[in-house]
C-alpha positions as CSV (number, residue, x, y, z in Angstrom):
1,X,-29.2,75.6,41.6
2,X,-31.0,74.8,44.6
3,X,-32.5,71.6,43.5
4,X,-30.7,68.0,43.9
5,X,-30.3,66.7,40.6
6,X,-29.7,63.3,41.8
7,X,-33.1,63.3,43.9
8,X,-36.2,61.7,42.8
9,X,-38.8,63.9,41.9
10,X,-42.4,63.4,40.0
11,X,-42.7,64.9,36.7
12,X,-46.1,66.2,36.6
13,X,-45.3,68.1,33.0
14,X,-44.9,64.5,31.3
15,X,-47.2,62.7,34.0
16,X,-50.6,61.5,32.9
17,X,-52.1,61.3,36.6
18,X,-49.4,61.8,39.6
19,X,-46.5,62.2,37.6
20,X,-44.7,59.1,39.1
21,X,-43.9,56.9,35.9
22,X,-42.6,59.7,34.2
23,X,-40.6,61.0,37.4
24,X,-38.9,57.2,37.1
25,X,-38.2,57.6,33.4
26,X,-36.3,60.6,34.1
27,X,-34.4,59.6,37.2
28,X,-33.8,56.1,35.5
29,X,-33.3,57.5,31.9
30,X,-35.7,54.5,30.7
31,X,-38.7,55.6,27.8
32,X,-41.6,56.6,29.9
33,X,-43.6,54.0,27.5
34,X,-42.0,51.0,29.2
35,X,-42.1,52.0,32.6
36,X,-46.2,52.9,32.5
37,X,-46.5,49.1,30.7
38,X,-44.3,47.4,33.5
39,X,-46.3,49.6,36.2
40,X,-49.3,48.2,35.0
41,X,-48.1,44.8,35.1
42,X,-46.9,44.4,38.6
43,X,-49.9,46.3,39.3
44,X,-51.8,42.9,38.1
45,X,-48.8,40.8,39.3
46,X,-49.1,42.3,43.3
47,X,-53.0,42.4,43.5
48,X,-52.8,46.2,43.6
49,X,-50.2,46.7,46.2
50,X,-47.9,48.2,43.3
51,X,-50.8,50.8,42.7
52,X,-50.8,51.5,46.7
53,X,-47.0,51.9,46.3
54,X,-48.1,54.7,43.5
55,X,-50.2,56.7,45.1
56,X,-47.5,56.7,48.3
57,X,-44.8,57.7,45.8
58,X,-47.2,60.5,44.5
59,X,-48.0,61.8,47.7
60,X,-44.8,61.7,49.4
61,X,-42.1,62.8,46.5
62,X,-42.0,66.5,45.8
63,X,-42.5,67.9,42.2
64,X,-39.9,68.3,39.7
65,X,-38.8,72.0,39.5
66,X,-39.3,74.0,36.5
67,X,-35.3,74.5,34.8
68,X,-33.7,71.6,36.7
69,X,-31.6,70.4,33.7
70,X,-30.0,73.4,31.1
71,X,-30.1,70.7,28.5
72,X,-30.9,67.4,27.0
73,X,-27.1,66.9,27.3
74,X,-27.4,67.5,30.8
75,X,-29.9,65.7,32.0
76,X,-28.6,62.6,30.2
77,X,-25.4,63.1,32.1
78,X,-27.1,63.3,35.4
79,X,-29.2,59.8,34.4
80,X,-25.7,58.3,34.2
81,X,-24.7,59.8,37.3
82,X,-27.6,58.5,39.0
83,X,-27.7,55.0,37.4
84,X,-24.0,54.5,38.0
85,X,-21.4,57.2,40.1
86,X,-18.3,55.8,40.0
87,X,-18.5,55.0,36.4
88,X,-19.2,58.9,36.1
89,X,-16.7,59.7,38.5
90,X,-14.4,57.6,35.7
91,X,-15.8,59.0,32.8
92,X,-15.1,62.2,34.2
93,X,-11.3,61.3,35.4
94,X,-10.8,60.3,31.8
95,X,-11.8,63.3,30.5
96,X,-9.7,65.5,32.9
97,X,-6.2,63.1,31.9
98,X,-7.3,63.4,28.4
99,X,-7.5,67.5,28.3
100,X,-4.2,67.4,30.1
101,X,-1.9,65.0,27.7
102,X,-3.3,67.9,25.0
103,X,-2.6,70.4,27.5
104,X,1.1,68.9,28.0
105,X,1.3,68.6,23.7
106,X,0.3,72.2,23.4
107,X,3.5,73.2,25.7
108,X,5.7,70.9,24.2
109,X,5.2,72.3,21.2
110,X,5.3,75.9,22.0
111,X,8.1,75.6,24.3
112,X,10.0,72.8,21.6
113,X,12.8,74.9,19.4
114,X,10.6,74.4,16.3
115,X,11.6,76.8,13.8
116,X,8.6,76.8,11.8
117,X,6.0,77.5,14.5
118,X,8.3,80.1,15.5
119,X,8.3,81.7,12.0
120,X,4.8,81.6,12.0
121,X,4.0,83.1,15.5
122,X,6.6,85.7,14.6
123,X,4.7,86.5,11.1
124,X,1.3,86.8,13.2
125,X,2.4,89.4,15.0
């Protein structure tokens, strides 16, 4: 894939103008819902700077492509990623140690002299 997955991008499918709330709900992983409601707000709170600040984001950012994430799955991971690397980076260390302690069971116990999984490898066959 050619696209970043960790770049910001406007989501014009789930937009309801530029796309720019619902481009933050997917790069931040937060319910679209909230972020239009605190847009809003500091919209009222900065005397309409925030809304300058929107149509700047929607002009400058580039449009999500079509495909980016293969699943739900996958897009929550990339959220993560985005929100917090080295905590992925972790998660995915952990995962790699955990594969290989089963990894290192399953040889033990293949290469082990155990009698009865070598009676029943021996009657597969």
């Amino acid at each position: 894939m050619s696209a970043s997955r960790t770049k910001f991008y406007l989501d014009k499918q789930n937009g309801k103008w530029m796309g720019v709330c619902a481009g933050i709900a997917d790069y931040t992983g937060v319910d679209v819902t909230f972020v239009r409601i605190g847009m809003v707000l500091l919209t009222f709170a900065t005397s309409g700077w925030m809304a300058l600040a929107y149509i700047a984001a929607g002009a400058i950012a580039d449009k999500k492509p079509i495909g980016l994430y293969d699943t739900q799955e996958d897009a929550k991971f990339w959220q993560g990623v985005r929100s917090n690397p080295r905590r992925s980076t972790a998660e995915v260390r952990s995962k790699f140690r955990d594969i290989d302690r089963r990894l290192a069971d399953i040889e033990t116990m293949y290469t082990s002299r155990n009698t009865r999984l070598s009676d029943e490898i021996d009657s597969l066959r």
